[in-house]
N, C-alpha and C positions, 0 to 999 in steps of 0.2 A: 648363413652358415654354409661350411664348401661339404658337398657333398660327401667327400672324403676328409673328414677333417685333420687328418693327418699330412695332409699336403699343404698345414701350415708352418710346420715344423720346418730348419734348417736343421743339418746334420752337426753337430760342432765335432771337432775333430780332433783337438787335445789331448786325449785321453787315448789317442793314437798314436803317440810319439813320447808324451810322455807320463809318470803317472801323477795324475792332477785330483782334485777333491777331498776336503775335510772328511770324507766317509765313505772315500773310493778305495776298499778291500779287492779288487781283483787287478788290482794293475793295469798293465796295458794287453791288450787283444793281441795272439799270433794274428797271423797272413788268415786261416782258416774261419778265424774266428768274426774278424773283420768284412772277408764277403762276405758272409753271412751275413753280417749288418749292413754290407752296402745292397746285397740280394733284398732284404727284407725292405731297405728304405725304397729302392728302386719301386719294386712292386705296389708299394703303399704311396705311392703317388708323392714322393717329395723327393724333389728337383735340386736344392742348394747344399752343398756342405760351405762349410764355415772354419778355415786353416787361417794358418799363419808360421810366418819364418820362425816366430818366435816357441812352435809345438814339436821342438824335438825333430824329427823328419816324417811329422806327417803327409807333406808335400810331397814327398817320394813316392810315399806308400798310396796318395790319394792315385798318382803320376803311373802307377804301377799295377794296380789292383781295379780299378772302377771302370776300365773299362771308355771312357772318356761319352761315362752316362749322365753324369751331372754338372750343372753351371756349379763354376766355383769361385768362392770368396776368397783371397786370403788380402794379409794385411803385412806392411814396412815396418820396420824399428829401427831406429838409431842409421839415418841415415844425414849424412852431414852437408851434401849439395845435391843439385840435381844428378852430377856423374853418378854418384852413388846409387840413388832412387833407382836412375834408367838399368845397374847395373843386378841391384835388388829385383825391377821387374823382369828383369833378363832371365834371370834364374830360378825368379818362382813359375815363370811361364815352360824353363826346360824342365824343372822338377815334375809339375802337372801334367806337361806333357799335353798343351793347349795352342790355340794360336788365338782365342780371345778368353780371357778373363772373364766371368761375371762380374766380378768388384774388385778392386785394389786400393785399401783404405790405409788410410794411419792408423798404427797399432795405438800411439801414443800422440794426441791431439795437439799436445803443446807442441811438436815438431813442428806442422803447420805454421804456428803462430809467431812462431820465434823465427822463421826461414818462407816465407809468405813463397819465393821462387818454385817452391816444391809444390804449391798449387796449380801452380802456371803446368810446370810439365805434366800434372796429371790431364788437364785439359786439353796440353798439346797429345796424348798417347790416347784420349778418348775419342778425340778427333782424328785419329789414324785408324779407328778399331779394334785398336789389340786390347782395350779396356771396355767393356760395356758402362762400368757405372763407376764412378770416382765419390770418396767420402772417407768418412773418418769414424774411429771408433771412440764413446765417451767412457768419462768417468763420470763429471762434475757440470752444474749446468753454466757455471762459469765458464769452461772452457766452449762450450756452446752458446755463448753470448759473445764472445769475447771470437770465437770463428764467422759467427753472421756477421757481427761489425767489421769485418775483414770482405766481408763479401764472397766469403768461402759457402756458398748455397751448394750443399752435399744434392747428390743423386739416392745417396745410400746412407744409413748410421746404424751404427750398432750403438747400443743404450744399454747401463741395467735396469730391469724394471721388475717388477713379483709385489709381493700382496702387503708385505710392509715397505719394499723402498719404491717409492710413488713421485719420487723429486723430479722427474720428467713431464710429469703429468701436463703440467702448465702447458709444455712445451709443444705437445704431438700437435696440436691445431694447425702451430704455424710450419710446423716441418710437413705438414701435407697439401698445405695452402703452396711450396715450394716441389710439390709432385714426389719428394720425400718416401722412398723404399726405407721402414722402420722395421730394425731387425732389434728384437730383445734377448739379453741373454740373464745369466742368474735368476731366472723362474727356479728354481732350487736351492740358491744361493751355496752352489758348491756341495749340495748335498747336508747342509747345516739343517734345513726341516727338517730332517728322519732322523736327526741323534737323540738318541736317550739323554732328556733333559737333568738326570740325575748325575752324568759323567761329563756335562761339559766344559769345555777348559776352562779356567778363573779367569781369562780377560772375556770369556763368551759368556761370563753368569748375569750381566745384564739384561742378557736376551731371553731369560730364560723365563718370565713371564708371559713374555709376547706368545714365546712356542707355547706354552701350555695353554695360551687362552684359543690356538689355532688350533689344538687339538681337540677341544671343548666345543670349539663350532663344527670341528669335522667331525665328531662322535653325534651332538644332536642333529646333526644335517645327513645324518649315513651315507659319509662322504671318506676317499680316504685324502691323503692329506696330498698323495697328486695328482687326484682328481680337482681336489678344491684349487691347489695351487694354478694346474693347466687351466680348468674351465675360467677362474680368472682373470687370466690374458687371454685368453681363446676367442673370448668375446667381445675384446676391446675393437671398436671400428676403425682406431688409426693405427693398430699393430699388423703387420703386415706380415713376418714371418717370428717365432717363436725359435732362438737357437739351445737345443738339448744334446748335450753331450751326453755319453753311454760308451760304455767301457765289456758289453756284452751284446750279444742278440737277444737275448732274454729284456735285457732292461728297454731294448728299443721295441718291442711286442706290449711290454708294460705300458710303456709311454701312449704309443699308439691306442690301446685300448682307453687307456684314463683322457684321452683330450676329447673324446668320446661324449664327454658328461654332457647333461642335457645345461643352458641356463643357469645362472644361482639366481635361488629367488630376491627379492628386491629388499627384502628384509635382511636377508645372510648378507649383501651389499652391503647393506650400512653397517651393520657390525662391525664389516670388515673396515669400513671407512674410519669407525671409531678408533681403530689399532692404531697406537703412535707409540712410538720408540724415542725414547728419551735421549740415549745417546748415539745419532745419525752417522755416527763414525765406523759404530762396528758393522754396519750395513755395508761396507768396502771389505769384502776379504783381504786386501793389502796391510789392511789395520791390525789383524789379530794376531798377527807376530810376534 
């Protein structure tokens, strides 16, 4: 465990640019509001934020305000050749206001797959330096079966992973066997744990056993429910960084404190292991539309 264990956390940055979350009531953060959140992450020992072209202008604001304190992710969309890609990396490098990248991933994995040439240049700009680490972002482990067989072996991935969707699981072994940096996001799923199971939307009432059965283990574990959800991942050996978005300084002193948790005992493990969701689809926030 790192002695600061808040130095597992990646910053996401979303919630920066634009306003994102099933349960995100405050919007997006002023300029004030925001150092403050890069102040607090700085000092808590966590090093990566986590952007992209696709957040509204969080790139601006990371480009503007941080101070060029942190290694930064961001990620491509809808790029159609490699002119494009180089022209993409052009401009998230003037936005952040960097000369090397931490990572520059695919937002959207099939692009890889469907244009194989856009792998090729992220290898040739990793090989120049201006890239530290090349990879892509998932959804489905299709599309991660279907990029190894391409020979696409990422440096970096972003995955969703948390305590009911586990579909990756299989996979962490061999993505570390490849020196694989695993970045998780949706540990919250969007902020869908903390809703009041009684007000959930009708295409979300399928899930509404699962929550209440989470709540049932974090009430007899005198756990709150993101303590259970962090210490979870927190403890995984092939999870590498944990990405949480936060829309206050407040939420991000939250977080910090809850990753905190000691262990879950081996018993509340399998419980957890027991949790299956009938229908794996609405574990994609893209579904509940």
């Amino acid at each position: 465990m790192l002695s600061n264990p808040a130095e597992k956390f990646a910053l996401g940055t979303v919630q920066f640019g634009i306003s994102y979350g099933i349960s995100n009531d405050l919007g997006i953060p002023d300029d004030s509001e925001l150092c403050r959140i890069f102040d607090i992450a700085f000092l808590n020992g966590i090093t990566i934020l986590d952007t992209a072209l696709a957040y509204g202008n969080a790139e601006e604001r990371i480009g503007i305000l941080t101070e060029n304190r942190f290694n930064v992710v961001t990620k491509f969309v809808n790029v159609a050749n490699k002119l494009a890609l180089k022209d993409s990396l052009e401009q998230s490098i003037k936005r952040i206001k960097t000369e090397q990248l931490y990572a520059f991933m695919a937002h959207n994995s099939n692009e890889l797959i469907s244009n194989p040439d856009l792998w090729d240049f992220l290898c040739a700009e990793r090989e120049k330096g201006r890239i530290k680490k090349i990879g892509y972002s998932l959804y489905t482990t299709d599309q991660l079966e279907q990029l190894l067989l391409l020979e696409m072996k990422p440096d970096i991935v972003q995955l969703p992973y948390n305590l009911i969707d586990r579909k990756f699981e299989s996979y962490l072994p061999e993505l570390n066997s490849y020196g694989t940096e695993v970045h998780i996001r949706s540990v919250f799923l969007q902020g869908l744990f903390f809703m009041d199971t009684e007000s959930l939307p009708e295409k979300l009432q399928p899930l509404k056993s699962t929550l209440l059965e989470i709540k049932r283990l974090c009430k007899e574990n005198n756990l709150t429910i993101a303590q259970l959800l962090l210490s979870y991942v927190n403890h995984h050996p092939l999870i590498n960084k944990i990405v949480v978005g936060v829309a206050s300084a407040r939420q991000l002193l939250e977080n910090i404190s809850d990753i905190a948790t000691e262990h879950l005992s081996n018993d509340l493990l399998e419980q957890i292991k027991m949790i299956n969701v009938a229908d794996a689809e609405l574990l994609n926030p893209v579904n509940w539309k």
